[in-house]
Structure formats: structure tokens, C-alpha cells
VMD Tcl script that builds the backbone (N, CA, C; Angstrom):
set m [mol new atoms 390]
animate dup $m
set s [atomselect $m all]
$s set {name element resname resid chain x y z} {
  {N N UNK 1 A 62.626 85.213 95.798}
  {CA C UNK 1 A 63.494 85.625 94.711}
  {C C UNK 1 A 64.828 86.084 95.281}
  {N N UNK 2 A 65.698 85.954 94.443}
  {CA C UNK 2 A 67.224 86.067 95.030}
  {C C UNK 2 A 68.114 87.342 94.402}
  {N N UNK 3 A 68.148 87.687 95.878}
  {CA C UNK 3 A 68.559 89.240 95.234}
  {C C UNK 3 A 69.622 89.504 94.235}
  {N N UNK 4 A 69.851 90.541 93.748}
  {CA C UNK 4 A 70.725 90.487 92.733}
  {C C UNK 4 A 72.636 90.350 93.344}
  {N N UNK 5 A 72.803 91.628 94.105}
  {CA C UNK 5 A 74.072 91.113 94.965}
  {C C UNK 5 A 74.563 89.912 95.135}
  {N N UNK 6 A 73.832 89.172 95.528}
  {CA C UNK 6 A 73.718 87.491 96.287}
  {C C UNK 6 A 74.130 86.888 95.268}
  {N N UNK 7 A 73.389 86.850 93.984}
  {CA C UNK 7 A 73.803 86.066 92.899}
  {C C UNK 7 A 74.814 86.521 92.388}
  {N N UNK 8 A 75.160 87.866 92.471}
  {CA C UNK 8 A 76.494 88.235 91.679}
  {C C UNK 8 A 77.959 87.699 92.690}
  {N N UNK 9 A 77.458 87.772 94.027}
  {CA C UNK 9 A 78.625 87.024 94.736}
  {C C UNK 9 A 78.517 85.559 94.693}
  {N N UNK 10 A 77.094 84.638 94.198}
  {CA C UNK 10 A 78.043 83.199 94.323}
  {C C UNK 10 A 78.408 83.533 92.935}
  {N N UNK 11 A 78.306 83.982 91.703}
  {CA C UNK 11 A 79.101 83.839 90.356}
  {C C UNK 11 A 80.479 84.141 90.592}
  {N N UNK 12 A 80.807 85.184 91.051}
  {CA C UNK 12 A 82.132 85.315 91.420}
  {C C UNK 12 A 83.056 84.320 92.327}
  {N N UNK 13 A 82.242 83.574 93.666}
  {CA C UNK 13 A 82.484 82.566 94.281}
  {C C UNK 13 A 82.970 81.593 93.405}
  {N N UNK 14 A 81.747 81.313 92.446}
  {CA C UNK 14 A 82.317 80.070 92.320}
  {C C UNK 14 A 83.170 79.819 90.856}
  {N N UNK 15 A 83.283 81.161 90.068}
  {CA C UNK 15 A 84.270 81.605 89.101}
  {C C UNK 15 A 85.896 81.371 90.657}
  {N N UNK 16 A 85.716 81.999 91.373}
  {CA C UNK 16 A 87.473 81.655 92.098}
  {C C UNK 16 A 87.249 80.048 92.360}
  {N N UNK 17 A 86.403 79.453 93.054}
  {CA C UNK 17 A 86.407 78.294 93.267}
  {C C UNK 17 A 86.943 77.243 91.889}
  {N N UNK 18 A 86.085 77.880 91.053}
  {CA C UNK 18 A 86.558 76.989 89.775}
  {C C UNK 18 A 88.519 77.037 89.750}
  {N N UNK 19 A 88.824 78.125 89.469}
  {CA C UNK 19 A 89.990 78.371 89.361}
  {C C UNK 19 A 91.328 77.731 90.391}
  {N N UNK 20 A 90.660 77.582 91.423}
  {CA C UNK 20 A 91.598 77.384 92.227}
  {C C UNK 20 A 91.463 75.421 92.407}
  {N N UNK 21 A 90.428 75.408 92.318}
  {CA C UNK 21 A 90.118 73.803 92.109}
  {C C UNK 21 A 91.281 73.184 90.895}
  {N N UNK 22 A 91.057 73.682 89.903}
  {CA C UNK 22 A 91.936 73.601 88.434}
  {C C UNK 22 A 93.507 73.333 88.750}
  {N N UNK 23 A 94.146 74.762 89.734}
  {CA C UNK 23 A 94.805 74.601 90.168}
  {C C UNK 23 A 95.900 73.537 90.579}
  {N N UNK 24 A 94.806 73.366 91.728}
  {CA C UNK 24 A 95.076 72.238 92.455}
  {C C UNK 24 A 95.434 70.878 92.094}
  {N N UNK 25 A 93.784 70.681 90.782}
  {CA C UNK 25 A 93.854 69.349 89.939}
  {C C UNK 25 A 95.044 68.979 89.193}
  {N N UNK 26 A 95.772 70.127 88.473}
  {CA C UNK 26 A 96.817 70.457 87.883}
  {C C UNK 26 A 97.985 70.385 88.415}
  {N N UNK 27 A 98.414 70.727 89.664}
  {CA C UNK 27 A 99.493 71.058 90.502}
  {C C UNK 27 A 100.184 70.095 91.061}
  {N N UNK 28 A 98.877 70.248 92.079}
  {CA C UNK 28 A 99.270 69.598 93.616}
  {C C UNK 28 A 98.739 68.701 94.180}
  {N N UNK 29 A 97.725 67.804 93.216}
  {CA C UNK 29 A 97.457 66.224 94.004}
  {C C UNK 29 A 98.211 65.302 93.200}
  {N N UNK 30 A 99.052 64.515 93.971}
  {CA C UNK 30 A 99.958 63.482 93.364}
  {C C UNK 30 A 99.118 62.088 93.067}
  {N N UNK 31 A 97.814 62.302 93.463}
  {CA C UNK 31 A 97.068 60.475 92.832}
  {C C UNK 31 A 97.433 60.408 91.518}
  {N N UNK 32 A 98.158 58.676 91.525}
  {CA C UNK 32 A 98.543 59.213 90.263}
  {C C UNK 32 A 96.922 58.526 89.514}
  {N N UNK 33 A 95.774 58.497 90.037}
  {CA C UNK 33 A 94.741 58.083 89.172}
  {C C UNK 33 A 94.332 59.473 88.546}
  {N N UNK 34 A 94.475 60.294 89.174}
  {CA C UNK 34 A 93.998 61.516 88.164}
  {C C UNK 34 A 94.876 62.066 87.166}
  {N N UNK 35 A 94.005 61.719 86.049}
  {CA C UNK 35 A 94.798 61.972 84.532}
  {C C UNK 35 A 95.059 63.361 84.085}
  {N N UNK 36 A 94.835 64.034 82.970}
  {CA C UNK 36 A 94.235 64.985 82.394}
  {C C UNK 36 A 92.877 65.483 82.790}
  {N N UNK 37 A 92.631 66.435 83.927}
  {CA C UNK 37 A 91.486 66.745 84.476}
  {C C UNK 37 A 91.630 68.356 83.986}
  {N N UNK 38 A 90.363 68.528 83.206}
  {CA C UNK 38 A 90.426 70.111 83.403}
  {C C UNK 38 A 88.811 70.092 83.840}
  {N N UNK 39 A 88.785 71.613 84.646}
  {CA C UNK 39 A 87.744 71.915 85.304}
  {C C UNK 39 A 86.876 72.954 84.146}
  {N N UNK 40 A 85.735 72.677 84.057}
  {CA C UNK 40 A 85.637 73.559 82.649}
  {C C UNK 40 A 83.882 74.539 83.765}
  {N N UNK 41 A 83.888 74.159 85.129}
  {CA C UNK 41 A 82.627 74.930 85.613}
  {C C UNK 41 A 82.469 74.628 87.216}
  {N N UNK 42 A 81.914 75.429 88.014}
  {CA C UNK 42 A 81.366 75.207 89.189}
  {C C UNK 42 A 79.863 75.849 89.320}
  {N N UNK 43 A 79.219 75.522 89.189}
  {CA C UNK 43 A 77.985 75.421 90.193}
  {C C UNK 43 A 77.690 75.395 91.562}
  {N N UNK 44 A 77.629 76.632 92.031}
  {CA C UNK 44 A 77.322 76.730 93.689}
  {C C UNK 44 A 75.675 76.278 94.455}
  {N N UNK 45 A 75.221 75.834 94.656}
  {CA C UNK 45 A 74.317 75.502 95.017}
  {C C UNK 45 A 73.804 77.525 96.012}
  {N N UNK 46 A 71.805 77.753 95.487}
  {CA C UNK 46 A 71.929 79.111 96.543}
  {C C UNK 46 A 72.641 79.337 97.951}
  {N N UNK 47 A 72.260 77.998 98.572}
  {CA C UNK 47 A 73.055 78.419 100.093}
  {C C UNK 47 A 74.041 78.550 99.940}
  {N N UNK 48 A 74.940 78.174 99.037}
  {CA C UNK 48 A 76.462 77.904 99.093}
  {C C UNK 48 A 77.171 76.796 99.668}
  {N N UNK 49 A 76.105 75.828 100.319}
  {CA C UNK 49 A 76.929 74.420 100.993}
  {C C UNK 49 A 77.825 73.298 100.069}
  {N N UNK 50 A 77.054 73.930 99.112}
  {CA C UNK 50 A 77.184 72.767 98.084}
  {C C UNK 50 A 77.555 72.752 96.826}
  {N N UNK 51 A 78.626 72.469 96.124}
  {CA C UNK 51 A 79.239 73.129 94.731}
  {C C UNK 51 A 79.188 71.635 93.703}
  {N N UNK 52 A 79.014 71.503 92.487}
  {CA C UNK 52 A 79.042 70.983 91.736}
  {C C UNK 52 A 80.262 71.281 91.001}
  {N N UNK 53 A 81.275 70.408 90.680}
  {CA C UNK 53 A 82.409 70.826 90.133}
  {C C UNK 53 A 82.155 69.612 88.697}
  {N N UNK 54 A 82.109 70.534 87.584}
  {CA C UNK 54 A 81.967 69.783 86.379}
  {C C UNK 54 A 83.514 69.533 86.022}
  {N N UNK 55 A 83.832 68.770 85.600}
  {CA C UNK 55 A 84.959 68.426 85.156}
  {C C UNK 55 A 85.746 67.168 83.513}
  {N N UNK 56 A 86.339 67.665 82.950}
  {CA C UNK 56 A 86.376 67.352 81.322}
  {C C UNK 56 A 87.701 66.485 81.830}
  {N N UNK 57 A 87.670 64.979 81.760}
  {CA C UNK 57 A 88.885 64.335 81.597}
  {C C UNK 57 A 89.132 64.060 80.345}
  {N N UNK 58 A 90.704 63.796 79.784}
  {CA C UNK 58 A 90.600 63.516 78.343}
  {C C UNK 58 A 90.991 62.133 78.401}
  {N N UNK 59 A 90.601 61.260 77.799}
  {CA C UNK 59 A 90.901 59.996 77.509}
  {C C UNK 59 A 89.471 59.161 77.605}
  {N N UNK 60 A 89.456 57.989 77.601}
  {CA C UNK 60 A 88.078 56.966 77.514}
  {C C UNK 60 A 87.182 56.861 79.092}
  {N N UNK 61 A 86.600 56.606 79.005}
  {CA C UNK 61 A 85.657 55.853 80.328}
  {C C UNK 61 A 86.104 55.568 81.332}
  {N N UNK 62 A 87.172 55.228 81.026}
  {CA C UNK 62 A 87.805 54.200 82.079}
  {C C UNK 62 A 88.636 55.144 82.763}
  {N N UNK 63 A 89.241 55.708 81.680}
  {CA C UNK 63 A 90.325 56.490 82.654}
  {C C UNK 63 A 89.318 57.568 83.050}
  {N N UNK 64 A 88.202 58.165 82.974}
  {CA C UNK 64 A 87.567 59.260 83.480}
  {C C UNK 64 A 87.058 58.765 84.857}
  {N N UNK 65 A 86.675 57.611 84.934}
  {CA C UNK 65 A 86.028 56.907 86.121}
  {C C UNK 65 A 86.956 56.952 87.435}
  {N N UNK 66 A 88.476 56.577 86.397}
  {CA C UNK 66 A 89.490 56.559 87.579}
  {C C UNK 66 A 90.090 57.939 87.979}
  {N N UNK 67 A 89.812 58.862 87.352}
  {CA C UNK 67 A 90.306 60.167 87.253}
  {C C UNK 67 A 89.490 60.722 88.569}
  {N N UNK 68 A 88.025 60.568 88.434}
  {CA C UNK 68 A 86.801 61.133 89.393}
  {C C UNK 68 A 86.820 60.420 90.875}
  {N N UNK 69 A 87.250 58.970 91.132}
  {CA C UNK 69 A 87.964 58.006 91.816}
  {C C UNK 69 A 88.826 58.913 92.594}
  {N N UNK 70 A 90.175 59.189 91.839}
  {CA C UNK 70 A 90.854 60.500 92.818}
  {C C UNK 70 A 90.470 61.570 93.349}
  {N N UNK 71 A 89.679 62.046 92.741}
  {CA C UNK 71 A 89.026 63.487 93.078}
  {C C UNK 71 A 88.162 63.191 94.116}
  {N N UNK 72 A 87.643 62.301 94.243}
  {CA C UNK 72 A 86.625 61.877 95.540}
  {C C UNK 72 A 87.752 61.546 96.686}
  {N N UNK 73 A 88.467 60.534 96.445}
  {CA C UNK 73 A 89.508 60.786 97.132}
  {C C UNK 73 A 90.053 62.054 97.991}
  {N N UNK 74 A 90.603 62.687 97.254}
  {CA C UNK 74 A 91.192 64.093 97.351}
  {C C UNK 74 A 90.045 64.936 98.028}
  {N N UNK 75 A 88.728 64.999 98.011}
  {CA C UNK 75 A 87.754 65.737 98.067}
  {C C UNK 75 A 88.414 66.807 99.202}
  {N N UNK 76 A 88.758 66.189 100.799}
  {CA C UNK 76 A 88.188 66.793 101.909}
  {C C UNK 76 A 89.739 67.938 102.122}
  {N N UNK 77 A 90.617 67.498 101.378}
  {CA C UNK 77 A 92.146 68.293 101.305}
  {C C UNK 77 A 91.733 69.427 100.323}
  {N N UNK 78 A 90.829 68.784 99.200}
  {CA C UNK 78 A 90.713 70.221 98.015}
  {C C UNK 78 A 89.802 71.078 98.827}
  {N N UNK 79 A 89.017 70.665 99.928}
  {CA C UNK 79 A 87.941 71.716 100.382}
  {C C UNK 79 A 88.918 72.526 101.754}
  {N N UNK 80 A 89.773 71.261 102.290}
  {CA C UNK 80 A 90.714 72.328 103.404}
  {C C UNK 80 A 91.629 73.373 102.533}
  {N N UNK 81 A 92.168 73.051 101.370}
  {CA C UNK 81 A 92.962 74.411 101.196}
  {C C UNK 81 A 91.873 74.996 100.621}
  {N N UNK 82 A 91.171 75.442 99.561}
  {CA C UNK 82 A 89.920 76.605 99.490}
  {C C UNK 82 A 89.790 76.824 100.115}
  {N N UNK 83 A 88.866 76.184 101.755}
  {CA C UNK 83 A 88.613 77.250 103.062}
  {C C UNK 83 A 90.271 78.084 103.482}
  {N N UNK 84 A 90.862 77.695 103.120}
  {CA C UNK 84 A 92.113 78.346 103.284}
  {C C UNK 84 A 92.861 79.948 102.534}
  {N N UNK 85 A 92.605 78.947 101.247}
  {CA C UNK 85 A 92.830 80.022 99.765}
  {C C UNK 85 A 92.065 81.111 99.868}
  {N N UNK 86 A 90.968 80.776 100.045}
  {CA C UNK 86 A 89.786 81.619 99.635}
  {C C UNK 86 A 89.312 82.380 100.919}
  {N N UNK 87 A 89.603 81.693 102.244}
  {CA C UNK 87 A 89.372 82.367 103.401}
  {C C UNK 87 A 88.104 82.348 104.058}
  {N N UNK 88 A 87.512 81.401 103.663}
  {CA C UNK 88 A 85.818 81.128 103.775}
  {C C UNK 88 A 85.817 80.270 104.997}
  {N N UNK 89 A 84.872 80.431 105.252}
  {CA C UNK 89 A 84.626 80.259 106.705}
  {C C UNK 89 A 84.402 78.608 106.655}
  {N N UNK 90 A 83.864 78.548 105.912}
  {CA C UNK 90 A 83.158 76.587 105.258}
  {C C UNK 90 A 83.343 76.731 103.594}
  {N N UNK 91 A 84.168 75.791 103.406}
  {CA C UNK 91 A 84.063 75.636 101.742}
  {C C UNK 91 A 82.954 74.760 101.646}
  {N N UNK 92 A 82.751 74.843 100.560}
  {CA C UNK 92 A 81.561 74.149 100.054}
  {C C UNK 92 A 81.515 72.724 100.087}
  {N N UNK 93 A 80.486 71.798 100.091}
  {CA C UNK 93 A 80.832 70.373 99.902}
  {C C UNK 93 A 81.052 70.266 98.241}
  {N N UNK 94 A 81.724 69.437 97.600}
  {CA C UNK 94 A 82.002 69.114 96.468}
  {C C UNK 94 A 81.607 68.304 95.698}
  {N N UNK 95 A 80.874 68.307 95.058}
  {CA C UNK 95 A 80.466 66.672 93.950}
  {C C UNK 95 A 80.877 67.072 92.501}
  {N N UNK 96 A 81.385 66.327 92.358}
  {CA C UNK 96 A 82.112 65.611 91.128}
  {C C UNK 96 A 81.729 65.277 90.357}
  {N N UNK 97 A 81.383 65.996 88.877}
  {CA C UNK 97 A 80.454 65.486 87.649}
  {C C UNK 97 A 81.579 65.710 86.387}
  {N N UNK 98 A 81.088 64.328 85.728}
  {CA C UNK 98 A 81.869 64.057 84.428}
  {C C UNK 98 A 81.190 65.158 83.461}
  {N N UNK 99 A 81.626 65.937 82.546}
  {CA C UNK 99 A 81.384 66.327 82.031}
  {C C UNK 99 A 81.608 66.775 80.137}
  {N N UNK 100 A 81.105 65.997 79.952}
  {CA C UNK 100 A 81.132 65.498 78.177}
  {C C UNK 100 A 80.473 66.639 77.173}
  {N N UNK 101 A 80.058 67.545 77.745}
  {CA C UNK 101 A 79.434 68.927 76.794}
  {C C UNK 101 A 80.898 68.909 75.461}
  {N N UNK 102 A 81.837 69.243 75.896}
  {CA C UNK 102 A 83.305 69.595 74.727}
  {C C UNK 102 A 82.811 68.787 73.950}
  {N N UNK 103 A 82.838 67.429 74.433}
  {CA C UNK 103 A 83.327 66.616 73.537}
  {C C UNK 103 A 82.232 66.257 72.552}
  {N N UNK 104 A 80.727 66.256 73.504}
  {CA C UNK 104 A 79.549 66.261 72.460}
  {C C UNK 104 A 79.361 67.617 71.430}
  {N N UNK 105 A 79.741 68.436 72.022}
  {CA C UNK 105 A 79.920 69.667 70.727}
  {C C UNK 105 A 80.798 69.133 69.741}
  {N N UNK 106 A 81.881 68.763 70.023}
  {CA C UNK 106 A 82.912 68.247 68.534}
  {C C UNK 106 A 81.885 67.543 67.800}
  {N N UNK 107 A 81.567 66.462 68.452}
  {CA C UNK 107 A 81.188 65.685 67.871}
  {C C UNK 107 A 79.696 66.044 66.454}
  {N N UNK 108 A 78.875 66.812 67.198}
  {CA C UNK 108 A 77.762 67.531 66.264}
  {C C UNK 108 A 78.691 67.904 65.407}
  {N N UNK 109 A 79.762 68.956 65.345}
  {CA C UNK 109 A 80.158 69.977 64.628}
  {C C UNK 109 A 80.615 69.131 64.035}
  {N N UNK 110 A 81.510 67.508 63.946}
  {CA C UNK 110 A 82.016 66.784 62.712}
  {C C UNK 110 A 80.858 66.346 62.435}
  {N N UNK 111 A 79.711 65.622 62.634}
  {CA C UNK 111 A 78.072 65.478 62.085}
  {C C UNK 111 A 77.889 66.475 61.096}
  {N N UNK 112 A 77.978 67.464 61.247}
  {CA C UNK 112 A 77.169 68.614 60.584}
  {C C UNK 112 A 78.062 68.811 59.303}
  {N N UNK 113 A 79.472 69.024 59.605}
  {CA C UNK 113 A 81.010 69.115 58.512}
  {C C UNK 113 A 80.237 67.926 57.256}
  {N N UNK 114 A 79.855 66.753 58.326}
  {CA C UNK 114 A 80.159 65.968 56.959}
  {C C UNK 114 A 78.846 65.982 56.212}
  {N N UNK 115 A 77.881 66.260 56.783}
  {CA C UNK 115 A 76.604 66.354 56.070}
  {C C UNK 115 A 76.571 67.566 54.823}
  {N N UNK 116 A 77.440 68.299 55.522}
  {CA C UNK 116 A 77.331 69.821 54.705}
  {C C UNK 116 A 78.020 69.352 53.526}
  {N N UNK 117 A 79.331 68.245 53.402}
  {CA C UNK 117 A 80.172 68.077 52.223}
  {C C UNK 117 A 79.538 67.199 51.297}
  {N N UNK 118 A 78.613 66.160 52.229}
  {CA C UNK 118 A 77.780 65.131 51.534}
  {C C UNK 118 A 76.562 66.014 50.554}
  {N N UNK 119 A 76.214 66.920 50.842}
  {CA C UNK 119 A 75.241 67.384 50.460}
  {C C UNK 119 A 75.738 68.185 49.098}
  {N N UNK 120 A 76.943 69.022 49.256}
  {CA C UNK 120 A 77.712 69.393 48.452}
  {C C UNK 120 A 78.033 68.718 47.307}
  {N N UNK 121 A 78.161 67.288 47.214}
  {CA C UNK 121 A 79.327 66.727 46.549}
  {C C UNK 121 A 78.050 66.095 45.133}
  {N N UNK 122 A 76.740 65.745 45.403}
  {CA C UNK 122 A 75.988 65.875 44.639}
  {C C UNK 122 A 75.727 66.866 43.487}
  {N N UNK 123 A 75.692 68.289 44.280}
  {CA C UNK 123 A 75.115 69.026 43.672}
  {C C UNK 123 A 76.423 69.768 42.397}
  {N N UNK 124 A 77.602 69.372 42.973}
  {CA C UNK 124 A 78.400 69.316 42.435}
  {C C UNK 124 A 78.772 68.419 41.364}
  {N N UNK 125 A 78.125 67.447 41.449}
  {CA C UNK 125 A 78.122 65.969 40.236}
  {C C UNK 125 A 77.360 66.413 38.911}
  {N N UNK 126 A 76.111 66.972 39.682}
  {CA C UNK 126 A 75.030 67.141 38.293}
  {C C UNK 126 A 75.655 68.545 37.790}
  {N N UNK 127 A 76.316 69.168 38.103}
  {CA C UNK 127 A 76.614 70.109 37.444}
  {C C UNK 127 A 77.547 70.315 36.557}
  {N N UNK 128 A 78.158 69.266 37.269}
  {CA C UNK 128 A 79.644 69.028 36.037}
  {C C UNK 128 A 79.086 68.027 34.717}
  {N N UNK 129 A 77.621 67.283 34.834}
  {CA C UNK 129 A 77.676 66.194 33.323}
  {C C UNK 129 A 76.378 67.197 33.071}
  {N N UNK 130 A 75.998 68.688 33.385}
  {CA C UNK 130 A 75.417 69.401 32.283}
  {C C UNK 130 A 76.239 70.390 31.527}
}
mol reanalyze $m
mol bondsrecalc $m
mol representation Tube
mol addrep $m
């Protein structure tokens, strides 16, 4: 079992990691394959070798594919400045996950909008020809 300290320092880890990743995505890599990248999470793996960087591109498939394309690219420069930024002895290794949670939430929440009006619009019919 993993002590409590431990876990409260990778949350914090990888809350700066997130941030500074974002940064970066935002800033200071000129590929121009990476589009609209926002970082919406990191996941540190317990040892810490290993970080999962979720990431929300906006646009279709295609451009997300080519977006993640750069970022793999970019990987071993985004991990030299963090060991830098951050002062860590070894940054983490990085993998790169598309991440569609936003967009599948919209999507329920217009599902649900329209069911709720569909359902409405009945009960609203019979009431108006009594």
C-alpha cells in the first residue's frame, strides 16, 4: 500500500508536469503539425518513470493524429526542459493519449437536451387539444 505522502507528491508532480507540458504545447514547439493541443491531465505512473499525458486536440481525426505525430516528435526536448523546469533528476517518460472525454460529455449532454425537449413537446400537445 502506498503511503499517503508519496501519493500526495506524485499528485502535485504531476498537477506541475501537466502545467508546464501545456505550456510548452502552447508556446514553444514550432511543429507546425501540432494544432490546438490542450493538455486536460497527467497520470504519473507509482514509480514515477512513466507519465501518461492525456491530451484534447480540437479539430477531426486527422488533424489529432497529426497533432500527437508532433508531440512524439517533440517528446525527448519536452522531457529535457521539465528535467530542467522542474529540476528532477529524470523526467518521466511520456506517452501520449488522445483524449475525447470533453467531447463525449458534450455530446451525452446534447443526447439528453434533446430527449428532454422530445419528451416535452408531447406532453405539451395533449394538453393544449384538452
Amino acid at each position: 500500500m502506498e503511503r499517503r505522502g508519496a501519493k500526495h507528491h506524485r499528485g502535485r508532480l504531476g498537477e506541475a508536469l501537466r502545467e508546464e507540458i501545456e505550456t510548452l504545447v502552447e508556446g514553444e514547439l514550432a511543429d507546425p503539425r501540432i494544432g490546438l493541443v490542450g493538455v486536460t491531465g497527467v497520470i504519473l505512473a507509482e514509480d514515477g518513470r512513466s507519465a501518461q499525458v492525456l491530451v484534447d486536440v480540437e479539430g477531426d481525426d486527422r488533424e489529432a493524429d497529426r497533432s500527437l505525430e508532433g508531440l512524439e516528435a517533440a517528446r525527448e526536448y519536452i522531457r529535457h526542459e521539465l528535467a530542467s523546469r522542474l529540476r528532477l533528476r529524470r523526467a518521466p517518460e511520456l506517452i501520449f493519449r488522445l483524449d475525447r472525454s470533453e467531447r463525449e460529455r458534450a455530446r451525452v449532454e446534447e443526447l439528453l437536451t434533446r430527449t428532454k425537449k422530445r419528451n416535452k413537446t408531447p406532453a405539451n400537445a395533449s394538453e393544449r387539444k384538452a
